[in-house]
N, CA, C and O atoms as CSV, one atom per row, in Angstrom:
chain,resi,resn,atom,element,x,y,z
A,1,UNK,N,N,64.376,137.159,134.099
A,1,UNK,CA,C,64.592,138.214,133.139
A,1,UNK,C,C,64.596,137.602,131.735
A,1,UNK,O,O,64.925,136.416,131.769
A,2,UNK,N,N,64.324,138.069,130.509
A,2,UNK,CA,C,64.001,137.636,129.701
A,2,UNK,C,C,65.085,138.322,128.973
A,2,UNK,O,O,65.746,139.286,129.359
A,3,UNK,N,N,65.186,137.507,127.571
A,3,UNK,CA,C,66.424,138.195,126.572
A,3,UNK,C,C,65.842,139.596,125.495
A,3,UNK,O,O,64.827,140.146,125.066
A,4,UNK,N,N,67.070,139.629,125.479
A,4,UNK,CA,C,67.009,141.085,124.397
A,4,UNK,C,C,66.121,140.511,123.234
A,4,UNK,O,O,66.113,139.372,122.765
A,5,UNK,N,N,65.391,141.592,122.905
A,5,UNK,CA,C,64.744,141.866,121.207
A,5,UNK,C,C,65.538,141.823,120.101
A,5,UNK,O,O,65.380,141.365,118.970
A,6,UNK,N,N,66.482,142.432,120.692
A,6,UNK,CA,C,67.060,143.567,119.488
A,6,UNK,C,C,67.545,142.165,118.234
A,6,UNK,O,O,67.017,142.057,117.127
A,7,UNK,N,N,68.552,141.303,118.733
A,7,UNK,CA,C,68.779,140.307,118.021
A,7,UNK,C,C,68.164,139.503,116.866
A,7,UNK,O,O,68.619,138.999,115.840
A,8,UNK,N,N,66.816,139.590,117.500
A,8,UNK,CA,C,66.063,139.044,116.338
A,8,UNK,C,C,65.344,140.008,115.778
A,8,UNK,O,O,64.966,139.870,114.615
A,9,UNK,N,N,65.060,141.047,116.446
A,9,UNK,CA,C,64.265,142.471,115.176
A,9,UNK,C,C,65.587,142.803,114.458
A,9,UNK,O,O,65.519,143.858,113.827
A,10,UNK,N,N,66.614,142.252,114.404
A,10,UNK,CA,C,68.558,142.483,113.645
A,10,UNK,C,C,67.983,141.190,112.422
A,10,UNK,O,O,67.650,141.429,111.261
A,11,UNK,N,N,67.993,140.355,112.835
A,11,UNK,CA,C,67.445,139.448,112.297
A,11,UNK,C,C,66.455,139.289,110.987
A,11,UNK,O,O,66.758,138.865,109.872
A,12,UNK,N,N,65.009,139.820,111.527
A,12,UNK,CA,C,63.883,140.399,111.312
A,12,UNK,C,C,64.155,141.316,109.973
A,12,UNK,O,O,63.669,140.855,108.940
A,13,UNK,N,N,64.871,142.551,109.864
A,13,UNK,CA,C,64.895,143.413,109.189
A,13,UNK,C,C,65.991,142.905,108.322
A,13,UNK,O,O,65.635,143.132,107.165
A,14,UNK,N,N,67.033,142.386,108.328
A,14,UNK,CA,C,67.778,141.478,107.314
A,14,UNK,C,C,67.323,140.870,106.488
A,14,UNK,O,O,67.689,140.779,105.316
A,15,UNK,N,N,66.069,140.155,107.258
A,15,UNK,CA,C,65.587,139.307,105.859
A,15,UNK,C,C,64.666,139.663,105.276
A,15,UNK,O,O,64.235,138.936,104.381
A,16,UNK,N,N,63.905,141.147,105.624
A,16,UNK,CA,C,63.256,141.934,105.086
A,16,UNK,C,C,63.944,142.318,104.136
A,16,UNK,O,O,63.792,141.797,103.030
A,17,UNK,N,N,64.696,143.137,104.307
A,17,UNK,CA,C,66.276,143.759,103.177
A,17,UNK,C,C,65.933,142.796,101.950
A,17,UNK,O,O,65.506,143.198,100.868
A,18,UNK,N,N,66.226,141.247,102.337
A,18,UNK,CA,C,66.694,140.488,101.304
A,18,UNK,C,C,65.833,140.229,100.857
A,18,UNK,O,O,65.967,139.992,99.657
A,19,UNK,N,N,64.089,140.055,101.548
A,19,UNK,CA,C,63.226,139.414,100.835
A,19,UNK,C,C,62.819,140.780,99.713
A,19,UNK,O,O,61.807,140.761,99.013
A,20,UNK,N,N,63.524,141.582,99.718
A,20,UNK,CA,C,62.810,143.096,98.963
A,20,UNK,C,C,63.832,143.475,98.162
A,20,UNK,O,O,63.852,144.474,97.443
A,21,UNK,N,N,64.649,142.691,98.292
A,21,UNK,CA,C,66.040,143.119,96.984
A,21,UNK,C,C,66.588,144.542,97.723
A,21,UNK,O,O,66.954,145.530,97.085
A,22,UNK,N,N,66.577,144.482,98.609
A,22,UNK,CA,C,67.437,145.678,99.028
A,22,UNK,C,C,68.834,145.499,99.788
A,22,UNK,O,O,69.075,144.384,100.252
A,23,UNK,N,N,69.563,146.301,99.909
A,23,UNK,CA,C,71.092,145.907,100.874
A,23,UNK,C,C,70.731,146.641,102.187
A,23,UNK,O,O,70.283,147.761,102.436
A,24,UNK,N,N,71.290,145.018,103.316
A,24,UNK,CA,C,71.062,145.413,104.524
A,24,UNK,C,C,72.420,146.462,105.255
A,24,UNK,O,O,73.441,145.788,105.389
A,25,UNK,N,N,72.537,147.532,105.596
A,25,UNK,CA,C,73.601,147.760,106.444
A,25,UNK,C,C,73.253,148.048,107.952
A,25,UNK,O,O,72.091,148.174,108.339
A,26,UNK,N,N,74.255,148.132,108.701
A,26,UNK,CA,C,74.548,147.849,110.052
A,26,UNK,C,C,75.721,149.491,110.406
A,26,UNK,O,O,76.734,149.989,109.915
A,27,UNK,N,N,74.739,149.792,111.562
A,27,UNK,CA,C,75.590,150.660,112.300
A,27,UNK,C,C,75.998,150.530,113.529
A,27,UNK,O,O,75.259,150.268,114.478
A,28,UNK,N,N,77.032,150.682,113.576
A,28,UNK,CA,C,78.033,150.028,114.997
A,28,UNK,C,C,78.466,150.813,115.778
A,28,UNK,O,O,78.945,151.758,115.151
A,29,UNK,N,N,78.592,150.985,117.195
A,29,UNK,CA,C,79.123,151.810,118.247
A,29,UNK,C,C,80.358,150.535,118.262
A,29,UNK,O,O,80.297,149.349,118.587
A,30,UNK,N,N,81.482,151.406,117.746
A,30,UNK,CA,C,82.701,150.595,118.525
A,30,UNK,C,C,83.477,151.240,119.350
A,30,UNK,O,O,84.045,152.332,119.311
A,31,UNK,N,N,83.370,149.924,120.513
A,31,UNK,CA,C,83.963,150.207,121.482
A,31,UNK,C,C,85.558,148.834,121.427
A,31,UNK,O,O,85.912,148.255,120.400
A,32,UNK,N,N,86.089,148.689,122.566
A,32,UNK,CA,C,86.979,147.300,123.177
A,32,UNK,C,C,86.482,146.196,122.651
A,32,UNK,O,O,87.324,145.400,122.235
A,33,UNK,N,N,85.292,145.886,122.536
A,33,UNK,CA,C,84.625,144.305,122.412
A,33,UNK,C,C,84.789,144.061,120.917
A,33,UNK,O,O,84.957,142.939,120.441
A,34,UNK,N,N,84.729,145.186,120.208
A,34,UNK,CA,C,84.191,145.199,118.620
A,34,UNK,C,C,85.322,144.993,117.882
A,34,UNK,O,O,86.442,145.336,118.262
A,35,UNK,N,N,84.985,144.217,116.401
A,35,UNK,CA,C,86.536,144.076,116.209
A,35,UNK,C,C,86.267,144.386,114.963
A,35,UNK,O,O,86.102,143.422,114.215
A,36,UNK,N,N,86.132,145.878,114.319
A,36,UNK,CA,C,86.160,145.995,113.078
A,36,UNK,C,C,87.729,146.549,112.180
A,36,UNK,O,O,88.839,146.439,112.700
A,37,UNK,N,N,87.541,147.030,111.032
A,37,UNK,CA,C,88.811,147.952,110.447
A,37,UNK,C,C,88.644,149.258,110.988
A,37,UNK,O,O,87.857,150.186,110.804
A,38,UNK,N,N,89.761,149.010,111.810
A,38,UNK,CA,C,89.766,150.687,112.805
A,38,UNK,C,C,89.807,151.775,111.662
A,38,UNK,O,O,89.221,152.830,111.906
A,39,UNK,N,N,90.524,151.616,110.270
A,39,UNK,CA,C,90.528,152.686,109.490
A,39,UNK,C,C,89.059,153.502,109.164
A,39,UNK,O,O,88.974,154.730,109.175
A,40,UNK,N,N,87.951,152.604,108.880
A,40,UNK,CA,C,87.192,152.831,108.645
A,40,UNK,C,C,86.360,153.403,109.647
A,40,UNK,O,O,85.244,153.735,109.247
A,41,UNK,N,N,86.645,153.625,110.982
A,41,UNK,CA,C,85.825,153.737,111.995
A,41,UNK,C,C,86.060,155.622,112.381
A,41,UNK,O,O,87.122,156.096,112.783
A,42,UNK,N,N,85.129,156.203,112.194
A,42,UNK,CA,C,84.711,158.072,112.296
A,42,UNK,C,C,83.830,158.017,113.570
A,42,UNK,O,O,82.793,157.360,113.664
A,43,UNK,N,N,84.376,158.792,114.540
A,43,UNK,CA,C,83.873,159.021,115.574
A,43,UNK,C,C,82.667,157.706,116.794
A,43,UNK,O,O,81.614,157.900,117.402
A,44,UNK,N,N,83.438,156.657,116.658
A,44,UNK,CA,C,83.489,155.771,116.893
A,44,UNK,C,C,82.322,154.919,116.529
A,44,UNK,O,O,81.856,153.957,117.139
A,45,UNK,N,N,81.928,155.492,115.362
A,45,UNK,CA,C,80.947,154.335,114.356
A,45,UNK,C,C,81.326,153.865,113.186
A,45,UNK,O,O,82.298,154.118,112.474
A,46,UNK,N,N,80.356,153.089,113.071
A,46,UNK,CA,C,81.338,152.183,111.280
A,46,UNK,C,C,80.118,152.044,111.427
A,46,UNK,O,O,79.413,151.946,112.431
A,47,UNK,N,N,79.724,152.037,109.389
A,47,UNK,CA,C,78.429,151.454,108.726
A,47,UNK,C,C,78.902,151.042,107.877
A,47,UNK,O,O,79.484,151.670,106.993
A,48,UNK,N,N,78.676,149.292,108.004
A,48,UNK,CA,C,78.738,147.908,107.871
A,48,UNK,C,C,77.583,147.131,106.581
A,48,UNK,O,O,76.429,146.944,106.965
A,49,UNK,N,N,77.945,146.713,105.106
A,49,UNK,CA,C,77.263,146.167,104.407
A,49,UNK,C,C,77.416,145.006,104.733
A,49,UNK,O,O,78.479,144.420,104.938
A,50,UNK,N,N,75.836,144.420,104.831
A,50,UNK,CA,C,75.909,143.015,105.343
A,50,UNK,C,C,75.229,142.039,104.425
A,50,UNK,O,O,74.544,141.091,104.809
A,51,UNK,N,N,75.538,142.428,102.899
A,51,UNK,CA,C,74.391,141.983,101.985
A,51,UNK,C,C,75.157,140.407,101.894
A,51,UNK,O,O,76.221,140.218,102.483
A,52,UNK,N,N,74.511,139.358,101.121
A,52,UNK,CA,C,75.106,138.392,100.841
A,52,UNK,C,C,76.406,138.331,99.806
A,52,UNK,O,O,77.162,137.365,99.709
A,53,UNK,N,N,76.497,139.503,99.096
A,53,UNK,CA,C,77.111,139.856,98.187
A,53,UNK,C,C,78.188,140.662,98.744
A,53,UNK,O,O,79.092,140.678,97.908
A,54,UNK,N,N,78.501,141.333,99.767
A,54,UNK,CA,C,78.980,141.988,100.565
A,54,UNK,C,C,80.104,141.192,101.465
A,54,UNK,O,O,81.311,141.379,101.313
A,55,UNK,N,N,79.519,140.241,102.463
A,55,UNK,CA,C,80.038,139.632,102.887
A,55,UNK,C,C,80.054,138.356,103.407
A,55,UNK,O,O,79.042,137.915,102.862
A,56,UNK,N,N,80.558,137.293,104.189
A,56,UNK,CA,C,80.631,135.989,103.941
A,56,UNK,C,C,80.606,134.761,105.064
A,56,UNK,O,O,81.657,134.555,105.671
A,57,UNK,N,N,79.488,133.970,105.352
A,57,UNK,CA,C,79.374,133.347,106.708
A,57,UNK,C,C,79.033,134.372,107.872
A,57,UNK,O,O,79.490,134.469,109.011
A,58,UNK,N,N,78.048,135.121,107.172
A,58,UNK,CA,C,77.273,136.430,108.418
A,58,UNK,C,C,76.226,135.114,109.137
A,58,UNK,O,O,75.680,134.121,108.657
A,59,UNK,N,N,76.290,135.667,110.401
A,59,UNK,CA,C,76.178,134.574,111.845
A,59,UNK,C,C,75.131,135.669,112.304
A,59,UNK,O,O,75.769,136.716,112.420
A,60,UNK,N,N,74.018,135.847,112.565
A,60,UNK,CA,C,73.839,136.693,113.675
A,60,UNK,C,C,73.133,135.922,114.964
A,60,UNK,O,O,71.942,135.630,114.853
A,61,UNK,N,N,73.803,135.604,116.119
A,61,UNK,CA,C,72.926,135.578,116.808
A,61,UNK,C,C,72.865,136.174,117.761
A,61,UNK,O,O,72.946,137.396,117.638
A,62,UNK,N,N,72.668,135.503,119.359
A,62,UNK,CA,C,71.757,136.538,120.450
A,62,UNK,C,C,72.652,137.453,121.134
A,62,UNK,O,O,72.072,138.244,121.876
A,63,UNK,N,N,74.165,137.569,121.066
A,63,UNK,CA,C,75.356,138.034,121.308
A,63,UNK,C,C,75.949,138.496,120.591
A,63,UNK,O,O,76.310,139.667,120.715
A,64,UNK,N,N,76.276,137.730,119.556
A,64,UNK,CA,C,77.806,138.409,118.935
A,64,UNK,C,C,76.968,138.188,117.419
A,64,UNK,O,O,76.306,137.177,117.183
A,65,UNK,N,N,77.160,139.505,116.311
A,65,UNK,CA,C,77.074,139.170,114.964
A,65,UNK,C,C,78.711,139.036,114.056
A,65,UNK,O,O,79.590,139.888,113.932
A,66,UNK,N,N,78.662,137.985,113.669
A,66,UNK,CA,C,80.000,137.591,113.245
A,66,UNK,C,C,79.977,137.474,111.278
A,66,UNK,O,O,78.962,137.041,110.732
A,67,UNK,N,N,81.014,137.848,110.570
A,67,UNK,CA,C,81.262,137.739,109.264
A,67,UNK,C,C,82.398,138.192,108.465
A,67,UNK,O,O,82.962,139.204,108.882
A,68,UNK,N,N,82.842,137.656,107.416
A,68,UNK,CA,C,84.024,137.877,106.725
A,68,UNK,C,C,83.810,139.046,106.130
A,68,UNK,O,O,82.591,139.213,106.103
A,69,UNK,N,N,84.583,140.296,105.445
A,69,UNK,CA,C,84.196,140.819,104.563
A,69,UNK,C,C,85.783,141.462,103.722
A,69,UNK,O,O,86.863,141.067,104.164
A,70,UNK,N,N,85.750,142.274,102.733
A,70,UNK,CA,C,86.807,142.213,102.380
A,70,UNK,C,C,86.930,143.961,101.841
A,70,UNK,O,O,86.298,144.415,100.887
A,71,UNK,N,N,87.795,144.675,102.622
A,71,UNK,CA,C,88.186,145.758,102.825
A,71,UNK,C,C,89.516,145.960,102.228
A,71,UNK,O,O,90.576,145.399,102.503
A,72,UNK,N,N,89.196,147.070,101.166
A,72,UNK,CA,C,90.951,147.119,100.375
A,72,UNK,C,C,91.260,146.161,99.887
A,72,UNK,O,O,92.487,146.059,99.865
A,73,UNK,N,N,90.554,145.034,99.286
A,73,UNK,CA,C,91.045,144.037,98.705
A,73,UNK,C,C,91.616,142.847,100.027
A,73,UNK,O,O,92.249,141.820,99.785
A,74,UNK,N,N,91.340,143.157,100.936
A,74,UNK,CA,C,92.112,142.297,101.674
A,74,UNK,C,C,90.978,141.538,102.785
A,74,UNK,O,O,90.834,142.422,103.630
A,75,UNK,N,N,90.408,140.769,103.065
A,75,UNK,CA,C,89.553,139.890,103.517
A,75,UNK,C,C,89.914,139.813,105.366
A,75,UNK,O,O,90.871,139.420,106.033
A,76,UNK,N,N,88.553,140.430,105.679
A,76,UNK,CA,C,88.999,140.942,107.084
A,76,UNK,C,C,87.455,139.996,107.639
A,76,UNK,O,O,86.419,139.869,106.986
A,77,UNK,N,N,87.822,139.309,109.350
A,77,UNK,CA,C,86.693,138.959,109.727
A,77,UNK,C,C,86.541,139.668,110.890
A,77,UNK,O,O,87.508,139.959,111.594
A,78,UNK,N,N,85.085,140.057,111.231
A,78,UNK,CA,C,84.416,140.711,111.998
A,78,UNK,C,C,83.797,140.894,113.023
A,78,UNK,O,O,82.751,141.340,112.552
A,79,UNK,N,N,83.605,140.878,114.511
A,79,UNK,CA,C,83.286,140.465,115.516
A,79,UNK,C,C,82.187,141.675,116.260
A,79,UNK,O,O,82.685,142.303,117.194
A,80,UNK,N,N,81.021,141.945,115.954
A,80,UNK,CA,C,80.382,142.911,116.616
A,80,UNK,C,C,79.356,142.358,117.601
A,80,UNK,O,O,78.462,141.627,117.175
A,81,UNK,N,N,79.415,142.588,118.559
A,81,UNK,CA,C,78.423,142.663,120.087
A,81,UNK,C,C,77.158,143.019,119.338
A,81,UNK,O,O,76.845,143.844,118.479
A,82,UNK,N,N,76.593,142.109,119.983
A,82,UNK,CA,C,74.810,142.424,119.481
A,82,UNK,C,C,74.194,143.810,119.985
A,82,UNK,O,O,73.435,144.522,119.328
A,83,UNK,N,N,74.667,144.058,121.283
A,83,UNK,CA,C,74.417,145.373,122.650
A,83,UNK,C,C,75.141,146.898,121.327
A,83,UNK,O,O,74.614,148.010,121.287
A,84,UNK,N,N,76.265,146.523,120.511
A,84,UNK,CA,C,76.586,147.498,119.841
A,84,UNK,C,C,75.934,147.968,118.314
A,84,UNK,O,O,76.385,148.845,117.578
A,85,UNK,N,N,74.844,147.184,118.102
A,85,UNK,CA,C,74.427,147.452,117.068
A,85,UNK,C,C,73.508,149.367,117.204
A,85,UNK,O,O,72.733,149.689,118.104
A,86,UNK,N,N,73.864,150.091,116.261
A,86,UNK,CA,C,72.663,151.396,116.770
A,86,UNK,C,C,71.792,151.182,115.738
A,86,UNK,O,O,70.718,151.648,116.119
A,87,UNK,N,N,71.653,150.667,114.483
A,87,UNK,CA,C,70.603,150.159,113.752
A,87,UNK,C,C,71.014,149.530,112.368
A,87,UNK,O,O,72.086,149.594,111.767
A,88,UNK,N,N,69.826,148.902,112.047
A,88,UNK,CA,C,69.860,148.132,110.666
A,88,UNK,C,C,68.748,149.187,109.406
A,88,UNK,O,O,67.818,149.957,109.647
A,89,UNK,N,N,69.436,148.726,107.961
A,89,UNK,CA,C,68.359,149.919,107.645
A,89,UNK,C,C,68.835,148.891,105.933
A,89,UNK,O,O,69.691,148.064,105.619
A,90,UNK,N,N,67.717,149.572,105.271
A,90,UNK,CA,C,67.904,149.293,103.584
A,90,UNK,C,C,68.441,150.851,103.150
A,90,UNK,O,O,67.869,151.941,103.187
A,91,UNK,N,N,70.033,150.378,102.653
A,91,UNK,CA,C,70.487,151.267,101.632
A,91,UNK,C,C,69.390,152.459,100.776
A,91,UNK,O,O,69.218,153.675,100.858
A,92,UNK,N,N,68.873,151.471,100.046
A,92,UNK,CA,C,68.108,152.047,98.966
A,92,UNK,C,C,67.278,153.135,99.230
A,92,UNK,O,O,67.449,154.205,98.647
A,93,UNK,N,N,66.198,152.928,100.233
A,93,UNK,CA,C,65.264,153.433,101.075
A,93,UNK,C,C,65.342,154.062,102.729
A,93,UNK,O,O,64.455,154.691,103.306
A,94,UNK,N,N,66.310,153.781,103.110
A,94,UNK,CA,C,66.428,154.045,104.759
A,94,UNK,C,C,65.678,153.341,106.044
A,94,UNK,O,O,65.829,153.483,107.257
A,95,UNK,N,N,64.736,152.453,105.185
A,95,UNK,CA,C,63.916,152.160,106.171
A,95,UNK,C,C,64.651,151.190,107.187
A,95,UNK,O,O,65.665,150.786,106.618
A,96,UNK,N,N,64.576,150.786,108.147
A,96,UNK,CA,C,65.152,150.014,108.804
A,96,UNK,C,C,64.500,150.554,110.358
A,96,UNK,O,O,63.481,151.237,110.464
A,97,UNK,N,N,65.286,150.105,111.416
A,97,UNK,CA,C,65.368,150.174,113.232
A,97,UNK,C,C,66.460,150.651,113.580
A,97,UNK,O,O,67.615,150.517,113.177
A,98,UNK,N,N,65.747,151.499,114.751
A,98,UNK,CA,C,67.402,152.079,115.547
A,98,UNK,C,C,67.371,151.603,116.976
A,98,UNK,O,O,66.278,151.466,117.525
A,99,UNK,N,N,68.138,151.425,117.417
A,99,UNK,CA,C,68.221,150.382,118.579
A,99,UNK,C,C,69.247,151.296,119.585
A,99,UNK,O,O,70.189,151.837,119.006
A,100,UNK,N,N,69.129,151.500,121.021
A,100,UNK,CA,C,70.070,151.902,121.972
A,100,UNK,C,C,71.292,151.011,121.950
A,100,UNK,O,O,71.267,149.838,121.578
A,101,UNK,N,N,72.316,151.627,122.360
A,101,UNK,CA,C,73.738,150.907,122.415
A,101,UNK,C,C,73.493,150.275,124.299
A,101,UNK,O,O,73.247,150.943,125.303
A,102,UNK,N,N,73.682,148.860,124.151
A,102,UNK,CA,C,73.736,148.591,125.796
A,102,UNK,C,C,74.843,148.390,126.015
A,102,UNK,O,O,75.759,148.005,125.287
A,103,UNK,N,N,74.782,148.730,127.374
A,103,UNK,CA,C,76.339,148.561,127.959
A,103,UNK,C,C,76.945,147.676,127.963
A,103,UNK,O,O,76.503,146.675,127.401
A,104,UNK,N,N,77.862,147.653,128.415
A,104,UNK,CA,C,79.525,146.519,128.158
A,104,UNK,C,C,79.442,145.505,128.835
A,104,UNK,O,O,79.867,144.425,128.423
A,105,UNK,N,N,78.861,145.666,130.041
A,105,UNK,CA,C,78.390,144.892,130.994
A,105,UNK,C,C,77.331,143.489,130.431
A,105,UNK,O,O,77.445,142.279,130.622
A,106,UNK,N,N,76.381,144.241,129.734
A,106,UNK,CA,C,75.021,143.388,129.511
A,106,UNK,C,C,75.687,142.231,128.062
A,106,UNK,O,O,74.888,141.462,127.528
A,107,UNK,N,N,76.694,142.262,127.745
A,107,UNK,CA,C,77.055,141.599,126.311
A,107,UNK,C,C,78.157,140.975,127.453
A,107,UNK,O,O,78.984,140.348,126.790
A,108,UNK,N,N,78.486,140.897,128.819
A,108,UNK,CA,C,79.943,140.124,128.888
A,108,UNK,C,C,79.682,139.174,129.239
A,108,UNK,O,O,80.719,138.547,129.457
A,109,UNK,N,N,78.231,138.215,129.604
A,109,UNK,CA,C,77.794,137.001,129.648
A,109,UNK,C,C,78.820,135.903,128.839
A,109,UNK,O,O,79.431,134.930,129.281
A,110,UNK,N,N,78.738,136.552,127.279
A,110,UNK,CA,C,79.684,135.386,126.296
A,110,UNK,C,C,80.956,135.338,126.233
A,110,UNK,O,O,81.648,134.884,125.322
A,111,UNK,N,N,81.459,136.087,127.787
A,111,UNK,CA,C,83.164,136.445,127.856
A,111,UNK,C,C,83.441,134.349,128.533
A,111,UNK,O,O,84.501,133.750,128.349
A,112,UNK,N,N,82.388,133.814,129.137
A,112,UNK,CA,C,82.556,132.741,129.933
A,112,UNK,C,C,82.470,131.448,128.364
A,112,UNK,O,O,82.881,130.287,128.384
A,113,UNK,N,N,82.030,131.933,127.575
A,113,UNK,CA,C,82.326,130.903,126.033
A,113,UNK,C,C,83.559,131.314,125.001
A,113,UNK,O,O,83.578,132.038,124.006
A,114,UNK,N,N,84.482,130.610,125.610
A,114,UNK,CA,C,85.563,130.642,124.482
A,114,UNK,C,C,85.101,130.916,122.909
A,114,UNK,O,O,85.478,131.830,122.175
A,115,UNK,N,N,84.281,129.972,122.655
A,115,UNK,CA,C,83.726,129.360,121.550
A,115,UNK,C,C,82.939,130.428,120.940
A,115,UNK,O,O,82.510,130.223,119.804
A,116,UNK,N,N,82.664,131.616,121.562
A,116,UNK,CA,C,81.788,132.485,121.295
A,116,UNK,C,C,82.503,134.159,121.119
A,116,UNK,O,O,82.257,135.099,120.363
A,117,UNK,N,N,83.255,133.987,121.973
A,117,UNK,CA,C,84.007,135.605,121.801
A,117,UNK,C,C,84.924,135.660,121.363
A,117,UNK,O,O,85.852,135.293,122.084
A,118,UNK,N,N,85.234,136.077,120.120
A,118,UNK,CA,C,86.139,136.550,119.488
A,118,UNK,C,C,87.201,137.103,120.451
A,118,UNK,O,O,86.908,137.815,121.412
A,119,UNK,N,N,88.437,136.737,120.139
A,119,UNK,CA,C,90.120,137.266,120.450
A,119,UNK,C,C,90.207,139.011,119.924
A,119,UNK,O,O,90.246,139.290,118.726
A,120,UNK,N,N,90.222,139.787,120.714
A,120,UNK,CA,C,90.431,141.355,120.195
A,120,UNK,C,C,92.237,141.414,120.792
A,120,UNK,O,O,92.638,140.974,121.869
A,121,UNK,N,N,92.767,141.844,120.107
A,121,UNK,CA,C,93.976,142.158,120.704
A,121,UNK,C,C,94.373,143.907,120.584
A,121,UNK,O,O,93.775,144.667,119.821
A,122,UNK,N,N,95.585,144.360,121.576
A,122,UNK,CA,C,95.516,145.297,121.465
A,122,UNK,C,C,95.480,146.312,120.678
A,122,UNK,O,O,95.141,147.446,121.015
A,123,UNK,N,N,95.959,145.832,119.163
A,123,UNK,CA,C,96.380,146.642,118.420
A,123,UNK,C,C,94.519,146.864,117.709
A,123,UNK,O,O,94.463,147.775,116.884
A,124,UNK,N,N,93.176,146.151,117.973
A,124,UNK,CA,C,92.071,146.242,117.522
A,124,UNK,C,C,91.452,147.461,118.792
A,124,UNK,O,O,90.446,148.083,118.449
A,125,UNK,N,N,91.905,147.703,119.871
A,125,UNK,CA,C,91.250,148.433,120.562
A,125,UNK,C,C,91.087,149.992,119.549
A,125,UNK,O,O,92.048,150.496,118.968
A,126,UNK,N,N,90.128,150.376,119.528
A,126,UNK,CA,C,90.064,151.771,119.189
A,126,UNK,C,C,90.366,152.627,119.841
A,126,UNK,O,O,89.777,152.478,120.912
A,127,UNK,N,N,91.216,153.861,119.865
A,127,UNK,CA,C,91.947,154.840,120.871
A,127,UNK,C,C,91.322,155.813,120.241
A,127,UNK,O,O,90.902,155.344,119.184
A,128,UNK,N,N,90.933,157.361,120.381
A,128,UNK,CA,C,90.615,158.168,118.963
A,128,UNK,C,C,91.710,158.677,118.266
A,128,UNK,O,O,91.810,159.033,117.092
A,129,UNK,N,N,93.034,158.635,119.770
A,129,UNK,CA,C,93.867,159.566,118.922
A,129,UNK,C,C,94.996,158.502,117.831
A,129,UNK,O,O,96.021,158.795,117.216
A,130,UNK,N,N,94.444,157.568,117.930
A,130,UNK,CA,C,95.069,156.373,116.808
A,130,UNK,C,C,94.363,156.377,115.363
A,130,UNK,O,O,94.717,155.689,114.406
A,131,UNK,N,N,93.056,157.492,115.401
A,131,UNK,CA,C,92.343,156.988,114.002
A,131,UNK,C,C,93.388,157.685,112.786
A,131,UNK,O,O,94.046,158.709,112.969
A,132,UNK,N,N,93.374,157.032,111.757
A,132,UNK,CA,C,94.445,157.579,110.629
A,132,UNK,C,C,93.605,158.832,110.105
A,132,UNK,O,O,92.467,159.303,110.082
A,133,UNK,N,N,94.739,159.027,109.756
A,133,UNK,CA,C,93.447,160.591,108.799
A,133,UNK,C,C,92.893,160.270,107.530
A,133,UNK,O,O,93.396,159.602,106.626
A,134,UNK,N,N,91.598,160.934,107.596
A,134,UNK,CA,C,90.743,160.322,106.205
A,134,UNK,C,C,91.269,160.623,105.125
A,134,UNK,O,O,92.070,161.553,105.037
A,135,UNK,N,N,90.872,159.809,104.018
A,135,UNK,CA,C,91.687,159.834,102.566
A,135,UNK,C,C,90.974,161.484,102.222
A,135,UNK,O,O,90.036,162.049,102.785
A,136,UNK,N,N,91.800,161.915,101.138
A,136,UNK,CA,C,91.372,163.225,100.212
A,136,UNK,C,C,90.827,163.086,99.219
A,136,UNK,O,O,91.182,162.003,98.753
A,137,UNK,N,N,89.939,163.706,98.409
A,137,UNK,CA,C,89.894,163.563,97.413
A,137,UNK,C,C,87.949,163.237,97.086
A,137,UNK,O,O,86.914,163.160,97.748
A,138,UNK,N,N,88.295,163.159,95.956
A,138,UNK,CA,C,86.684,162.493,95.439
A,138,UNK,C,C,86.919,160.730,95.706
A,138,UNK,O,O,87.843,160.187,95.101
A,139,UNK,N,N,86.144,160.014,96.517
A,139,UNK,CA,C,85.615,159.094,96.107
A,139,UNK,C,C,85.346,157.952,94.866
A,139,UNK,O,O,84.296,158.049,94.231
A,140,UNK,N,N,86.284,156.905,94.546
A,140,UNK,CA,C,85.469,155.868,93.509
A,140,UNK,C,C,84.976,154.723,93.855
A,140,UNK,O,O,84.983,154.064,94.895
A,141,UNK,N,N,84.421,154.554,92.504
A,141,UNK,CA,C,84.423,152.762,93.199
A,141,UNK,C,C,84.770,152.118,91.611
A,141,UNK,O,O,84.899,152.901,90.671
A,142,UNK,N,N,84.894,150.758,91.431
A,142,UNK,CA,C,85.153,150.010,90.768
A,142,UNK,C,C,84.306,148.518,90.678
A,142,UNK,O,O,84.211,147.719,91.610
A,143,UNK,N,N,83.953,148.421,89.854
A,143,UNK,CA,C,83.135,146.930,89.838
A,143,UNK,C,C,84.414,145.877,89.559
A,143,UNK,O,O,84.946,146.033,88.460
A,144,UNK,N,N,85.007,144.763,90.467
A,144,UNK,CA,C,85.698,143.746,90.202
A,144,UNK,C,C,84.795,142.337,89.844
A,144,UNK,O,O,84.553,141.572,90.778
A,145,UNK,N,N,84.582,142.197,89.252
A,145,UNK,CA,C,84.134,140.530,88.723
A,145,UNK,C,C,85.161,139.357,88.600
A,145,UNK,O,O,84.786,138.244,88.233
């Protein structure tokens, strides 16, 4: 049997993003394995900026895409299953890939590498009836330099 695509067309379209001045983001099915900011997570997806500017020691390889990023001011690292990616795309334009979510099963190969799977503990499992309620209001942002 041969390995997944998806990893390197993840790959592939990243450095498309970058070779075109565009920002790459990432959409995530989280499930148990995934270890993002549960706050941020709406009906059990999160879309993930993965620009260089964004975030920090982004890893992707044939399993797990791994990186720092910093949410609320507060510097959070990241553990997503390659099987959970649903696509990569440029901000700017939309263009990007959408990819099927594979099962739980097909990503637990890297449960046998310490070295490779991230520690989820319970309080990272996503429940739905644990999601906080979304903020009110209009939206800002702020440029920090």
């Amino acid at each position: 049997m041969s390995t997944s695509t998806k990893p390197y067309m993840v790959r592939a379209i990243y450095e498309w993003c970058n070779d075109n001045s565009y920002t790459p983001h990432l959409m995530v099915w989280v499930d148990e394995r995934t270890s993002v900011p549960l706050e941020f997570v709406k009906d059990n997806e999160i879309v993930l900026n993965i620009s260089t500017s964004a975030c920090k020691g982004l890893n992707i390889d044939n399993d797990w895409i791994s990186f720092t990023a910093r949410f609320g001011g507060l510097a959070r690292e990241l553990w997503i299953p390659v099987g959970n990616v649903m696509s990569i795309f440029a901000r700017e334009t939309g263009e990007g890939m959408g990819f099927e979510v594979e099962p739980a099963a097909a990503g637990l190969h890297a449960v046998q590498d310490e070295n490779v799977q991230p520690e989820v503990s319970d309080a990272a499992v996503f429940e739905p009836e644990d999601e906080p309620p979304r903020p009110t209001g209009r939206p800002n942002l702020r440029i920090v330099k």
